[in-house]
Predicted model as a PDB file, atoms N, CA, C, CB and O in Angstrom, pLDDT in the B-factor column:
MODEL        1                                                                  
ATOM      1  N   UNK A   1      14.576   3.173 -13.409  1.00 60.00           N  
ATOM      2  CA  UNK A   1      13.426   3.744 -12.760  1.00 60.00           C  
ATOM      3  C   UNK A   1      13.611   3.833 -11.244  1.00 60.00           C  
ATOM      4  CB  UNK A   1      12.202   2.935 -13.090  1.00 60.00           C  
ATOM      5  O   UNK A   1      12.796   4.383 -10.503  1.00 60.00           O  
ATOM      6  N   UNK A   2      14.848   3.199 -10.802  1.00 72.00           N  
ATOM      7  CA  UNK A   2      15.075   3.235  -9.019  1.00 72.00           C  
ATOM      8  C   UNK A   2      15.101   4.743  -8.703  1.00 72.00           C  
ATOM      9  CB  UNK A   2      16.751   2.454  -8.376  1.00 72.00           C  
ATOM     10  O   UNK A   2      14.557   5.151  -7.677  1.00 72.00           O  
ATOM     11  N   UNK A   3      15.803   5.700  -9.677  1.00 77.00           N  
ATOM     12  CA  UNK A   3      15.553   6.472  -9.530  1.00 77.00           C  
ATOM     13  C   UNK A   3      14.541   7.736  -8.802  1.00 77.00           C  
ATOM     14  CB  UNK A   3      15.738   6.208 -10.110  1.00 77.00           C  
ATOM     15  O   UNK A   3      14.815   8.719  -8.113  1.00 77.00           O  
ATOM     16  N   UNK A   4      13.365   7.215  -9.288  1.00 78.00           N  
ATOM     17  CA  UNK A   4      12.137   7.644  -9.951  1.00 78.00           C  
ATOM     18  C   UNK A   4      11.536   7.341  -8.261  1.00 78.00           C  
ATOM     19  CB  UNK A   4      11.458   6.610 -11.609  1.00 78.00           C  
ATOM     20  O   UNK A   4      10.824   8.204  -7.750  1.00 78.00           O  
ATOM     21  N   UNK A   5      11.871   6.123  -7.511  1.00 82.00           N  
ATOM     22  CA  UNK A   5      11.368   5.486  -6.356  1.00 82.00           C  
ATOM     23  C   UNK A   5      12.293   6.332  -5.347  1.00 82.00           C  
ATOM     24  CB  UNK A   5      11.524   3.748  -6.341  1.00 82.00           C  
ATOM     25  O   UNK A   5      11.724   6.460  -4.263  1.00 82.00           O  
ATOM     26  N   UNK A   6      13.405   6.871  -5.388  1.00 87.00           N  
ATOM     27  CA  UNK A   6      14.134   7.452  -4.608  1.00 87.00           C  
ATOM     28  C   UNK A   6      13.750   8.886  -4.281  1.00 87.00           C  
ATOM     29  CB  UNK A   6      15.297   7.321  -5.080  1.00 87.00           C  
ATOM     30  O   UNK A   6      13.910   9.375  -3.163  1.00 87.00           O  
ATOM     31  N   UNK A   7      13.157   9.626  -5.474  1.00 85.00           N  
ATOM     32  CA  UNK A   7      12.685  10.854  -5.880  1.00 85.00           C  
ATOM     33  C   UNK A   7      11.521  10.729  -4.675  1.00 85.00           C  
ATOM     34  CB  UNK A   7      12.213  11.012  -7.630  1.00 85.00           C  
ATOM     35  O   UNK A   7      11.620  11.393  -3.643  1.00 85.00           O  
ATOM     36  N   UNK A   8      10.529   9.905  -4.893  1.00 85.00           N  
ATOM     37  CA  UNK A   8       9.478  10.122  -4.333  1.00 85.00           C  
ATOM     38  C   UNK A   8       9.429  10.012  -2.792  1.00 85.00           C  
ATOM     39  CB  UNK A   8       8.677   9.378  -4.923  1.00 85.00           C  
ATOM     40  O   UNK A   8       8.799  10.648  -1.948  1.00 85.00           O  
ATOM     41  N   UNK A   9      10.309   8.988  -2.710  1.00 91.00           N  
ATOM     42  CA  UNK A   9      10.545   8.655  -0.689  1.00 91.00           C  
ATOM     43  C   UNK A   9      10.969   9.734  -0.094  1.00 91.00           C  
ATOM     44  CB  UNK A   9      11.837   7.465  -0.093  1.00 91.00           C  
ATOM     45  O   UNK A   9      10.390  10.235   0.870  1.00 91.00           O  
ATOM     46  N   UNK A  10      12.688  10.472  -0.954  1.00 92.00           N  
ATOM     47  CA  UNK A  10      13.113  12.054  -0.452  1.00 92.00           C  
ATOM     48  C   UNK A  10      12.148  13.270  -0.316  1.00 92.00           C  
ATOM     49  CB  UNK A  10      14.106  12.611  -1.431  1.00 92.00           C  
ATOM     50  O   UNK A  10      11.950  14.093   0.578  1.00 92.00           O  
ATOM     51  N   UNK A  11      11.807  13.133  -1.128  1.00 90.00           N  
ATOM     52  CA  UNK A  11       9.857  14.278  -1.467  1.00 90.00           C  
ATOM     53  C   UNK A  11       9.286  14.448  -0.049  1.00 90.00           C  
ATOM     54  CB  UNK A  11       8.078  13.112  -2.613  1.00 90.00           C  
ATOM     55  O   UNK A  11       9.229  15.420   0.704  1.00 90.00           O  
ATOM     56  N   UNK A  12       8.733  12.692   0.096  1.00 92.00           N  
ATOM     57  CA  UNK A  12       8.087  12.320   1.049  1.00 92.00           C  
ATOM     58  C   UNK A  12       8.767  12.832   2.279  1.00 92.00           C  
ATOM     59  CB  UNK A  12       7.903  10.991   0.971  1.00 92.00           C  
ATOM     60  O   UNK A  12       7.896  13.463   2.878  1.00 92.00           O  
ATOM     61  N   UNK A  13       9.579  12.867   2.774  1.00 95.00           N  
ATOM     62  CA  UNK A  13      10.328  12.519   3.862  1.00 95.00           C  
ATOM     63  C   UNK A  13      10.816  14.031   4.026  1.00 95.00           C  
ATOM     64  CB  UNK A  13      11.481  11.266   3.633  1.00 95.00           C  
ATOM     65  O   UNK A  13      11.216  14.313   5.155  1.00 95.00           O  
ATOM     66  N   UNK A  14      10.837  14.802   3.298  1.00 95.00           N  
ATOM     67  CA  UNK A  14      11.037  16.299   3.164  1.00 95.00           C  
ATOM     68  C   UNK A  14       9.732  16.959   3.721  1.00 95.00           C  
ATOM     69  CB  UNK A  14      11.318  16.755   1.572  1.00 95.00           C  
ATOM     70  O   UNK A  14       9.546  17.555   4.782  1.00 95.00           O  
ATOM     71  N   UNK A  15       8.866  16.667   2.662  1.00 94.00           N  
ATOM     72  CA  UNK A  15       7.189  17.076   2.933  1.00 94.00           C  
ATOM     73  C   UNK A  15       7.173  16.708   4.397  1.00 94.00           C  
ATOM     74  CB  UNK A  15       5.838  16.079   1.932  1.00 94.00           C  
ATOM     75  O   UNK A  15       6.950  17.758   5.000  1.00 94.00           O  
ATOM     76  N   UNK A  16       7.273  15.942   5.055  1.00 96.00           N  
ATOM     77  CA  UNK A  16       6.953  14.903   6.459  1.00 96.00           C  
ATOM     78  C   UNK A  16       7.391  16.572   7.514  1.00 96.00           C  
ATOM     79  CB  UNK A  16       8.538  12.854   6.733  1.00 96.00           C  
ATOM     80  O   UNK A  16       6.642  17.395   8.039  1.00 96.00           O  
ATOM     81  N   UNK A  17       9.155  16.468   7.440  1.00 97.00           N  
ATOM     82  CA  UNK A  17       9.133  17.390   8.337  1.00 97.00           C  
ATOM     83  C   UNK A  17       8.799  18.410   7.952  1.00 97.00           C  
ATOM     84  CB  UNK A  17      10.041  17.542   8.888  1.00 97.00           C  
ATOM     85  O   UNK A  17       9.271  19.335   8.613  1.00 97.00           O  
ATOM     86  N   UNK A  18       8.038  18.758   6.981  1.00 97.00           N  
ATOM     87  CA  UNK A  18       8.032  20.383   6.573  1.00 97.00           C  
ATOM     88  C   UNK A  18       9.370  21.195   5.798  1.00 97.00           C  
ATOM     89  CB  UNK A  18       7.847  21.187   8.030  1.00 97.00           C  
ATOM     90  O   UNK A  18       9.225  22.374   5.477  1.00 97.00           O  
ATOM     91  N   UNK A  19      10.413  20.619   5.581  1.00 96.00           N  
ATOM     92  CA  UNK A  19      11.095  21.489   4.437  1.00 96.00           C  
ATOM     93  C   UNK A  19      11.171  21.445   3.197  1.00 96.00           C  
ATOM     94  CB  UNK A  19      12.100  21.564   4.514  1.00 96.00           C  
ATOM     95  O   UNK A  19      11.544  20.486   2.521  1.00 96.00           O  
ATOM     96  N   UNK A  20      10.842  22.414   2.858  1.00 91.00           N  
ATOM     97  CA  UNK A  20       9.943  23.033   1.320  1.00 91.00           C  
ATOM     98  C   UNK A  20      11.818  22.977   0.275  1.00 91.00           C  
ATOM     99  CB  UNK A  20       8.846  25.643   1.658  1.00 91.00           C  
ATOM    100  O   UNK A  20      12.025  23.172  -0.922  1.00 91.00           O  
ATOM    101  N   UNK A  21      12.581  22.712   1.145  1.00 91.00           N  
ATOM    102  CA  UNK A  21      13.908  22.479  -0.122  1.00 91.00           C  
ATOM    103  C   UNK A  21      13.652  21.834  -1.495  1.00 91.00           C  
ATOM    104  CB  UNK A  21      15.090  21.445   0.434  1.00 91.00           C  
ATOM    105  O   UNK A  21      13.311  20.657  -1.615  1.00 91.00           O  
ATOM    106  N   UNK A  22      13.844  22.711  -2.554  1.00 89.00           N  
ATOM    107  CA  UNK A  22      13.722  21.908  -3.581  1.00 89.00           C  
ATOM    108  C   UNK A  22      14.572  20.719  -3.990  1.00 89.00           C  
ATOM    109  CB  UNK A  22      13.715  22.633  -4.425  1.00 89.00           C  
ATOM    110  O   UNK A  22      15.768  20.730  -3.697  1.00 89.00           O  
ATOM    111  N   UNK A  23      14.061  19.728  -4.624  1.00 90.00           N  
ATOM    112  CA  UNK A  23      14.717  18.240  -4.678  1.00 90.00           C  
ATOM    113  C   UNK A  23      14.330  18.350  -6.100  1.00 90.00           C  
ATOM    114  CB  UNK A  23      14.063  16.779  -3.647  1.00 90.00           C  
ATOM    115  O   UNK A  23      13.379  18.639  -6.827  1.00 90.00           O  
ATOM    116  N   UNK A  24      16.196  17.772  -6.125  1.00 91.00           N  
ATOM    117  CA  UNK A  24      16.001  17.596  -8.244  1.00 91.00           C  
ATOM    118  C   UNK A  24      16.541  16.268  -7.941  1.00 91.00           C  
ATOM    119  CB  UNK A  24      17.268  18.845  -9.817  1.00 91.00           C  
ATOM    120  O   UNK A  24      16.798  15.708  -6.876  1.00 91.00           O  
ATOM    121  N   UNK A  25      16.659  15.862  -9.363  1.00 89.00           N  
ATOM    122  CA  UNK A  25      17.242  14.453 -10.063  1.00 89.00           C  
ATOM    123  C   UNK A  25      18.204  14.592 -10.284  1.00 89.00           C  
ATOM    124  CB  UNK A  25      16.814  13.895 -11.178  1.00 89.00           C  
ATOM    125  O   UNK A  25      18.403  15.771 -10.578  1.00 89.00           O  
ATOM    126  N   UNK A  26      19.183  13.918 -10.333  1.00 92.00           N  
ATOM    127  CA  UNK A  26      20.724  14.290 -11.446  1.00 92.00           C  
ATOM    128  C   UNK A  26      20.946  13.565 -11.894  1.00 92.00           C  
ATOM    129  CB  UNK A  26      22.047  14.636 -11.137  1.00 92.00           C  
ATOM    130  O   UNK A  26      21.250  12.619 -11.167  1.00 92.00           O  
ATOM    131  N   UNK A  27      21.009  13.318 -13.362  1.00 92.00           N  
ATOM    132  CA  UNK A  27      20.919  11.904 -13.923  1.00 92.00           C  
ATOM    133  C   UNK A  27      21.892  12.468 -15.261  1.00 92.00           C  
ATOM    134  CB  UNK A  27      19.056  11.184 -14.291  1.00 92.00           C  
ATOM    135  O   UNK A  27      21.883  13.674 -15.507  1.00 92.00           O  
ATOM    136  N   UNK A  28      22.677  11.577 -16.053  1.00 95.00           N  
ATOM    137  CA  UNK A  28      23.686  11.983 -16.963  1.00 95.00           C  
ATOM    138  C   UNK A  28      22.933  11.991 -18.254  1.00 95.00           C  
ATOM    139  CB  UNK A  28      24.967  11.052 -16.964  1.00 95.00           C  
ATOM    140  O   UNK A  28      21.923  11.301 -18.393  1.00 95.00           O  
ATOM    141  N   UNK A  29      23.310  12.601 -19.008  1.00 95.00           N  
ATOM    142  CA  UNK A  29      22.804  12.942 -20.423  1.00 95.00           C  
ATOM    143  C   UNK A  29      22.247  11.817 -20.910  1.00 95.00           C  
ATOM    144  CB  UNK A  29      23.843  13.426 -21.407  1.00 95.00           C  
ATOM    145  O   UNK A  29      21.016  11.789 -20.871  1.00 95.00           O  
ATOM    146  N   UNK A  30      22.858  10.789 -21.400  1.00 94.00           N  
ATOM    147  CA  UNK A  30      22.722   9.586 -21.751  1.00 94.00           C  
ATOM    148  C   UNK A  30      21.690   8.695 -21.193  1.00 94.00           C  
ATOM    149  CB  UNK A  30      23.776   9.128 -21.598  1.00 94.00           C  
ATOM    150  O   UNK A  30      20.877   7.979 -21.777  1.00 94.00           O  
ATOM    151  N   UNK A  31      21.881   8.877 -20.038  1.00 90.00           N  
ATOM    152  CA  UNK A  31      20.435   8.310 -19.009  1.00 90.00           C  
ATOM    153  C   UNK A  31      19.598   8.533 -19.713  1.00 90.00           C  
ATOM    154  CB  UNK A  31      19.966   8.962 -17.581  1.00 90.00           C  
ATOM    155  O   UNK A  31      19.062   7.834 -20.572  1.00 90.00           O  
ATOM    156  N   UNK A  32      19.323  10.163 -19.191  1.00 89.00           N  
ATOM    157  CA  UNK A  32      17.889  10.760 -19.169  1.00 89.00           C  
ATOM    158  C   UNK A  32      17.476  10.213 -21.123  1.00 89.00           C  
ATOM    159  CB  UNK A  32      17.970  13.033 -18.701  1.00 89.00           C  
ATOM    160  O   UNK A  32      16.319   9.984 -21.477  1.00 89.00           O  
ATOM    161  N   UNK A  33      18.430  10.136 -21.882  1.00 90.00           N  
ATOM    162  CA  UNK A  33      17.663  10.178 -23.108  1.00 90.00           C  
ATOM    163  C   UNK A  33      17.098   8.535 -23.652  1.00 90.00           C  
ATOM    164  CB  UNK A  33      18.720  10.931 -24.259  1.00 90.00           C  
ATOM    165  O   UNK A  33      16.437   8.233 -24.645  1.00 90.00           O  
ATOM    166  N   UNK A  34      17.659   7.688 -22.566  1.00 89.00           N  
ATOM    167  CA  UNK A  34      17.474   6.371 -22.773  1.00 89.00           C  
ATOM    168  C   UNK A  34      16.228   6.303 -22.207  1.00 89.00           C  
ATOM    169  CB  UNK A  34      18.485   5.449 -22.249  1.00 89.00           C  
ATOM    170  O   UNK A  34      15.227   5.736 -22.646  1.00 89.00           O  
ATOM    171  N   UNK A  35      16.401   7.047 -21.001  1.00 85.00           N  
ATOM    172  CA  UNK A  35      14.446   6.992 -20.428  1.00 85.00           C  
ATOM    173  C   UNK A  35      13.460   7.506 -20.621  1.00 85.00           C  
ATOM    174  CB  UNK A  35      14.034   7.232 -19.382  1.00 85.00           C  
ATOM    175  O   UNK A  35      12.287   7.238 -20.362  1.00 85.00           O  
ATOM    176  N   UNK A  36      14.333   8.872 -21.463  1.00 84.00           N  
ATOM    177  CA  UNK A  36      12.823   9.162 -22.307  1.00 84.00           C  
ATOM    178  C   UNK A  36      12.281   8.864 -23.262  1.00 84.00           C  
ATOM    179  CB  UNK A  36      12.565  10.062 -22.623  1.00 84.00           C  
ATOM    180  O   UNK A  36      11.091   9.117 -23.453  1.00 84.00           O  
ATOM    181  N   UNK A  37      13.121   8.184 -24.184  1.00 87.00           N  
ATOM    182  CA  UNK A  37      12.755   7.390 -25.195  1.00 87.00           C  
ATOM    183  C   UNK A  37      12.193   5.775 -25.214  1.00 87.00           C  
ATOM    184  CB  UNK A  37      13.794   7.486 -25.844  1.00 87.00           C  
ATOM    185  O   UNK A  37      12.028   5.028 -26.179  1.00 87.00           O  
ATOM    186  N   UNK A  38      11.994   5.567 -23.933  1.00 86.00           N  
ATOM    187  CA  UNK A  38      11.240   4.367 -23.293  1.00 86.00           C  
ATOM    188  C   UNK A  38       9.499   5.150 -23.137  1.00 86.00           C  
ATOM    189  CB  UNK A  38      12.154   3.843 -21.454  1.00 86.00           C  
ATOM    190  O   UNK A  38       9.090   6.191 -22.625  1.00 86.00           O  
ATOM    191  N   UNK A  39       8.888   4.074 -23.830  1.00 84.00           N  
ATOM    192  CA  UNK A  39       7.219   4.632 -23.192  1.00 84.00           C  
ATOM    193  C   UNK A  39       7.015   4.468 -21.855  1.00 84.00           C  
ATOM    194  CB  UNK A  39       5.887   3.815 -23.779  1.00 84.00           C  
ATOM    195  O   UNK A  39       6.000   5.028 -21.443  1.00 84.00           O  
ATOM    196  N   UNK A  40       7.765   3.779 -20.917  1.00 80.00           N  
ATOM    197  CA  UNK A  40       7.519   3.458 -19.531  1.00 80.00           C  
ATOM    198  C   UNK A  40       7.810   4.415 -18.872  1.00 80.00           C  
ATOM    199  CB  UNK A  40       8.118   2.428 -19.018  1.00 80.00           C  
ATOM    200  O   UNK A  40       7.079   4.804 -17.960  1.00 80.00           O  
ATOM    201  N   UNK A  41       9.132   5.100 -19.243  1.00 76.00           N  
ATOM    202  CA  UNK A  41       9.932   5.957 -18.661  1.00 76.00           C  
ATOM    203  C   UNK A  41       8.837   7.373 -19.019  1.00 76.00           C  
ATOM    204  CB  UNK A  41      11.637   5.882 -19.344  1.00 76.00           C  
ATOM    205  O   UNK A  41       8.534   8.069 -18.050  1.00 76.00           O  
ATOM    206  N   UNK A  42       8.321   7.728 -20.290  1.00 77.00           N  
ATOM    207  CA  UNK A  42       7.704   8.873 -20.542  1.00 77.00           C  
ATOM    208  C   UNK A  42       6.167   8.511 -19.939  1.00 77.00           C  
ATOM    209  CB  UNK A  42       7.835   9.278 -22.167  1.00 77.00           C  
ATOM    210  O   UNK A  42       5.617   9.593 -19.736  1.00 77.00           O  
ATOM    211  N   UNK A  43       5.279   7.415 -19.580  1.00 75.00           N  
ATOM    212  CA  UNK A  43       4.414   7.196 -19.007  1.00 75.00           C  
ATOM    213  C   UNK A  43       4.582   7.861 -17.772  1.00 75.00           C  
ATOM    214  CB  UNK A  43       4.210   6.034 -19.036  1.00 75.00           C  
ATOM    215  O   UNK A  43       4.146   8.987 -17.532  1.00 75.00           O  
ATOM    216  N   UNK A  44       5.547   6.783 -16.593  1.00 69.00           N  
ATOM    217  CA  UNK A  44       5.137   7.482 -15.092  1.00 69.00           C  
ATOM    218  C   UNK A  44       6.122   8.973 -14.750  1.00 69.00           C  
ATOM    219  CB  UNK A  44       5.537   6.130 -13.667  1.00 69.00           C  
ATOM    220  O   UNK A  44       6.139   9.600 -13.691  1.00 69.00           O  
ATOM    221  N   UNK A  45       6.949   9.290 -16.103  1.00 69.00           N  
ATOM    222  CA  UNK A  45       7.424  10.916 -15.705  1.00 69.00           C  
ATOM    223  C   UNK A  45       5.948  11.563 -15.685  1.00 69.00           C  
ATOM    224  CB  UNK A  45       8.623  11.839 -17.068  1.00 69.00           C  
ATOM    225  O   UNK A  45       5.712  12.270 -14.706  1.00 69.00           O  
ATOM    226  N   UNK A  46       4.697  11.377 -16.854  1.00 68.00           N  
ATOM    227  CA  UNK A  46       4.369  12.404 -17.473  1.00 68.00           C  
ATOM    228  C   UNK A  46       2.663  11.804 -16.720  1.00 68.00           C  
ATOM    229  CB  UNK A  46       4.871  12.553 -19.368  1.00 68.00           C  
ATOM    230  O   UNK A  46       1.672  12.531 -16.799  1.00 68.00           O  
ATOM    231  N   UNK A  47       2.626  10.799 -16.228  1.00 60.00           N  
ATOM    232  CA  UNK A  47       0.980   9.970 -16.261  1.00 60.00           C  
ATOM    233  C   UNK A  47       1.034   9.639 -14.325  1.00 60.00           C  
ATOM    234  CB  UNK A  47       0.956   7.822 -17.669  1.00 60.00           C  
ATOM    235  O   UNK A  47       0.108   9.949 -13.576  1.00 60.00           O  
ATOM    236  N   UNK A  48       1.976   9.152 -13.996  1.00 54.00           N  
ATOM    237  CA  UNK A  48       1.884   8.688 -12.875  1.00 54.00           C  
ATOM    238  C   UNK A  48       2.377   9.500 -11.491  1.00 54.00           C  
ATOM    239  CB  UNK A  48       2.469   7.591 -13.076  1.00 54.00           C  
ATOM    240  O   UNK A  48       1.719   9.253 -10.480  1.00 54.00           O  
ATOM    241  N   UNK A  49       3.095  10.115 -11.416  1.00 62.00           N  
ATOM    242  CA  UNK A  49       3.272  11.417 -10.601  1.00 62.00           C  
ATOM    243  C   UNK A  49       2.174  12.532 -10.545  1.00 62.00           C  
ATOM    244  CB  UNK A  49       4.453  12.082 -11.118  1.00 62.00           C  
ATOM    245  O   UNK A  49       1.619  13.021 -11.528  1.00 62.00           O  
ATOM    246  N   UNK A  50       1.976  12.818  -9.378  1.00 70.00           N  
ATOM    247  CA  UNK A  50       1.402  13.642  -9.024  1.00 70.00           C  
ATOM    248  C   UNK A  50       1.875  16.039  -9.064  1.00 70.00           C  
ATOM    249  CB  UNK A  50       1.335  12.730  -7.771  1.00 70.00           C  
ATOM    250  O   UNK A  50       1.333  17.143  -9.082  1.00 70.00           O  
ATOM    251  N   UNK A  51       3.280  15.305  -9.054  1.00 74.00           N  
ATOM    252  CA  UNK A  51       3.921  16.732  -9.935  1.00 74.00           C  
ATOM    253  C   UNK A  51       5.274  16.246 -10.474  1.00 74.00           C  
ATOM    254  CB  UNK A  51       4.251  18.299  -8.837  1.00 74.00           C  
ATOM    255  O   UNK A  51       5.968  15.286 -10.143  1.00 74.00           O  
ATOM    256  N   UNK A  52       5.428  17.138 -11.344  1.00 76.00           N  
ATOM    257  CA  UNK A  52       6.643  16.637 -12.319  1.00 76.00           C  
ATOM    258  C   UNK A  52       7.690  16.610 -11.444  1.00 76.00           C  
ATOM    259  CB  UNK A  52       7.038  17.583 -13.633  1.00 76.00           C  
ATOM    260  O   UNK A  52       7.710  17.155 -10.340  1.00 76.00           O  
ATOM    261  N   UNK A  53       8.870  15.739 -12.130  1.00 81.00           N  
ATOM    262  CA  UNK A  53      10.366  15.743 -11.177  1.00 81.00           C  
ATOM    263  C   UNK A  53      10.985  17.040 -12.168  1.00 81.00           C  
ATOM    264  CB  UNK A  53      11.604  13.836 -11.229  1.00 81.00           C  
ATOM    265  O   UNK A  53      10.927  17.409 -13.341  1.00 81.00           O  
ATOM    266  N   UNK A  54      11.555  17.421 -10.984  1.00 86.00           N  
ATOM    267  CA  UNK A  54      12.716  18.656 -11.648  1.00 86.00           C  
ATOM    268  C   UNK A  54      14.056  17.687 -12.095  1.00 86.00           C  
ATOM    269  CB  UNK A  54      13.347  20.098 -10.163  1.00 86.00           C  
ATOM    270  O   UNK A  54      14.288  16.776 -11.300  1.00 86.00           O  
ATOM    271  N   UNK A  55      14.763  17.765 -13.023  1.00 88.00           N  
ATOM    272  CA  UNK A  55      15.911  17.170 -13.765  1.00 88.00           C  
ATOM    273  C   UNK A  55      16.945  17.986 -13.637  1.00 88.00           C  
ATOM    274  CB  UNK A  55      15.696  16.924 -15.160  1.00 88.00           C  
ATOM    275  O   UNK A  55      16.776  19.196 -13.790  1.00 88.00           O  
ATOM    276  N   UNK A  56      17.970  17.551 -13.389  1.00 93.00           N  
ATOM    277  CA  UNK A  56      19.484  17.578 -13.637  1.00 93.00           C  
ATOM    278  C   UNK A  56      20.184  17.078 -14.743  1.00 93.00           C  
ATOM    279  CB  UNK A  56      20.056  16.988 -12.728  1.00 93.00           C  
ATOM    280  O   UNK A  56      20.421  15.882 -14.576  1.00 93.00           O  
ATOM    281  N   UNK A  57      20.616  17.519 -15.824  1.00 94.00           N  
ATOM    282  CA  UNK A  57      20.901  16.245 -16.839  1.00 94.00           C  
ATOM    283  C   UNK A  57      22.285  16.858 -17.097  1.00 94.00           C  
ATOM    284  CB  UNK A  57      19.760  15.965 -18.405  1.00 94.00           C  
ATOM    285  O   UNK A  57      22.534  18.057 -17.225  1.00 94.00           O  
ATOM    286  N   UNK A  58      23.024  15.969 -17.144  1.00 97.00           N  
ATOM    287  CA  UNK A  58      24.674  16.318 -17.011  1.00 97.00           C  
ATOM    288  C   UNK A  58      25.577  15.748 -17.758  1.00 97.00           C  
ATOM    289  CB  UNK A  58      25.230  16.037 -15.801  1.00 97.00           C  
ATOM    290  O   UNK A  58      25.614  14.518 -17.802  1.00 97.00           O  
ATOM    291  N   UNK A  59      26.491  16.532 -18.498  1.00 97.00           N  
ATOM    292  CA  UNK A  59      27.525  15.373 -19.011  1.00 97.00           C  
ATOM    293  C   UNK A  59      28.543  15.154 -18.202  1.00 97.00           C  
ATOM    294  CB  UNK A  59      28.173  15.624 -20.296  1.00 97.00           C  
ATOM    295  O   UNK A  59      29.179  16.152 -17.865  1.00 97.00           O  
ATOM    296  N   UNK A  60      28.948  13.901 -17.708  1.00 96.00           N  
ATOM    297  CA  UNK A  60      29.915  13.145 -16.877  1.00 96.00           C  
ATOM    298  C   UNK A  60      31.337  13.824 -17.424  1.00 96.00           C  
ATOM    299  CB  UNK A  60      29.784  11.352 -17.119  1.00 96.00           C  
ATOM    300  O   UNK A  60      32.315  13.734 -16.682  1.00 96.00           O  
ATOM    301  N   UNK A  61      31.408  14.191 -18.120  1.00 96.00           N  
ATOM    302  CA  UNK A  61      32.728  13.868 -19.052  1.00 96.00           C  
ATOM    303  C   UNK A  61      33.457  15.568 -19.425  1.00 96.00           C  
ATOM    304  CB  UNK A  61      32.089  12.875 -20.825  1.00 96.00           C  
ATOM    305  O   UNK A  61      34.611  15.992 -19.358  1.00 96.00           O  
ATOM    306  N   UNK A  62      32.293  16.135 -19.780  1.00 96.00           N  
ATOM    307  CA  UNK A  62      32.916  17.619 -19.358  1.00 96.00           C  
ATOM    308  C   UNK A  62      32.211  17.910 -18.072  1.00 96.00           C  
ATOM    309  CB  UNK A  62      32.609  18.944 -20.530  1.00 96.00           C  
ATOM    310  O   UNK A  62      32.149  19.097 -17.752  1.00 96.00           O  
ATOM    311  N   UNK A  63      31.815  17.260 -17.495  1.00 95.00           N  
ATOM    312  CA  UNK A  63      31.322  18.173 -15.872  1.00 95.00           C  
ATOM    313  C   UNK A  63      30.596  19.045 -15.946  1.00 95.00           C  
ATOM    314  CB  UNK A  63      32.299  18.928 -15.044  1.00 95.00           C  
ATOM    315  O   UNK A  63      30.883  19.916 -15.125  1.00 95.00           O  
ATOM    316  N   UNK A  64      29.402  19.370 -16.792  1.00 97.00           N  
ATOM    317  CA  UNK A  64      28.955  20.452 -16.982  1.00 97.00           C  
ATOM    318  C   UNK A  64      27.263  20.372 -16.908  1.00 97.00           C  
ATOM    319  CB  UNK A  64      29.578  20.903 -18.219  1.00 97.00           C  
ATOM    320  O   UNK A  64      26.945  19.184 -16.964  1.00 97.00           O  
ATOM    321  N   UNK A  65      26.369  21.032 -16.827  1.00 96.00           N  
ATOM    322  CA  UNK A  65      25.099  20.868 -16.471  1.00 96.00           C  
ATOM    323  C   UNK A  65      24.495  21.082 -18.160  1.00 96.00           C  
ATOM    324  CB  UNK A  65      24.586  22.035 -15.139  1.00 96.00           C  
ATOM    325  O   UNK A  65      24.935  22.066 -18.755  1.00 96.00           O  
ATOM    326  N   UNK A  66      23.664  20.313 -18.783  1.00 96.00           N  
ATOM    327  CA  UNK A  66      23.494  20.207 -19.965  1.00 96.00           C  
ATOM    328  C   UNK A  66      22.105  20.980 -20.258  1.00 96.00           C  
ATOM    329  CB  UNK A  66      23.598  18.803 -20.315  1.00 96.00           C  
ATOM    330  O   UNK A  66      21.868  21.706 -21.223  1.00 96.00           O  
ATOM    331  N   UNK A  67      21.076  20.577 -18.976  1.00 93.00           N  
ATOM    332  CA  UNK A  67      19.996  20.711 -19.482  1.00 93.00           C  
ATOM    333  C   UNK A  67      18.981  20.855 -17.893  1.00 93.00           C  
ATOM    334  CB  UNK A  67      19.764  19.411 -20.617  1.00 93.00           C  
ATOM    335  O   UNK A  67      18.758  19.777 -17.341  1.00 93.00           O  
ATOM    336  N   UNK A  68      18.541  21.831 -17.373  1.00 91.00           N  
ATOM    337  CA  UNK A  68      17.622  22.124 -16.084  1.00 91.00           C  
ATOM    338  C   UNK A  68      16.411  21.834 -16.328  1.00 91.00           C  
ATOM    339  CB  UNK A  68      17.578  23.488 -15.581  1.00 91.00           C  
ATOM    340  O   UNK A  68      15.624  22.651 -16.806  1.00 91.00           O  
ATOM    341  N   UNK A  69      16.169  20.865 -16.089  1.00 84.00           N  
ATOM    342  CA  UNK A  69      14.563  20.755 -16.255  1.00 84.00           C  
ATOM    343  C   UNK A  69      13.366  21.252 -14.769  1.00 84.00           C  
ATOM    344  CB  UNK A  69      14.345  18.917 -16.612  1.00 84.00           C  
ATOM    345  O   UNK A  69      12.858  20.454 -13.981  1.00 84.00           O  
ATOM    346  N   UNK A  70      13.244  22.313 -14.771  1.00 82.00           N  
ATOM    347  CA  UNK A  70      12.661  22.802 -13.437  1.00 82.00           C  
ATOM    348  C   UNK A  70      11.566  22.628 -12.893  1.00 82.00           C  
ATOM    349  CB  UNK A  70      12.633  23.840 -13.344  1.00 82.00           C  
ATOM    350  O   UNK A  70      10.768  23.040 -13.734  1.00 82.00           O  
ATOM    351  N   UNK A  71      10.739  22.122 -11.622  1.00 73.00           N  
ATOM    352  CA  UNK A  71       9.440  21.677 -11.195  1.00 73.00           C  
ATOM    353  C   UNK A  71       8.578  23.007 -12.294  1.00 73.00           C  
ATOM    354  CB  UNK A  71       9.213  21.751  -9.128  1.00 73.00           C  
ATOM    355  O   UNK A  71       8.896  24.135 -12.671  1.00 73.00           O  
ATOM    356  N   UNK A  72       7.408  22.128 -12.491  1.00 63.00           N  
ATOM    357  CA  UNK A  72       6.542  23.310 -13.216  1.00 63.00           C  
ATOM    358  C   UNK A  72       5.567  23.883 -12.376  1.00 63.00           C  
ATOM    359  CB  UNK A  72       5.756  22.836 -14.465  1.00 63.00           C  
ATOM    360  O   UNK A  72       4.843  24.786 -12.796  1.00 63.00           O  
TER     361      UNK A  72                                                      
ENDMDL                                                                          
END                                                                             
């Protein structure tokens, strides 16, 4: 979930000076499916944020982008 705390400070700190750059996650396949299959992890993605995180989900291993999950 450090993640999740990193997301929000960069946000923050973006928002602060004013650049509207979009900020994703990049987290490896395996991650993301360990945390979504946690109720904690699907709680503050889906209950505790104020807008969704955009996702990166990647496999390490072929180098390849698996899955874009884009701000909604």
């Amino acid at each position: 979930m450090l993640l999740l705390g990193q997301y929000v400070v960069y946000r923050a700190a973006l928002d602060y000076i004013g650049d509207t750059t979009p900020l994703y996650v990049a987290i490896s396949e395996a991650d993301y499916e360990i945390m979504i299959e946690q109720a904690l992890g699907q709680a503050v993605i889906r209950e505790r944020l104020t807008e969704p995180i955009p996702f990166l989900v990647f496999n390490p291993i072929a180098e390849e982008i698996v899955k874009w999950i884009p701000p909604l």
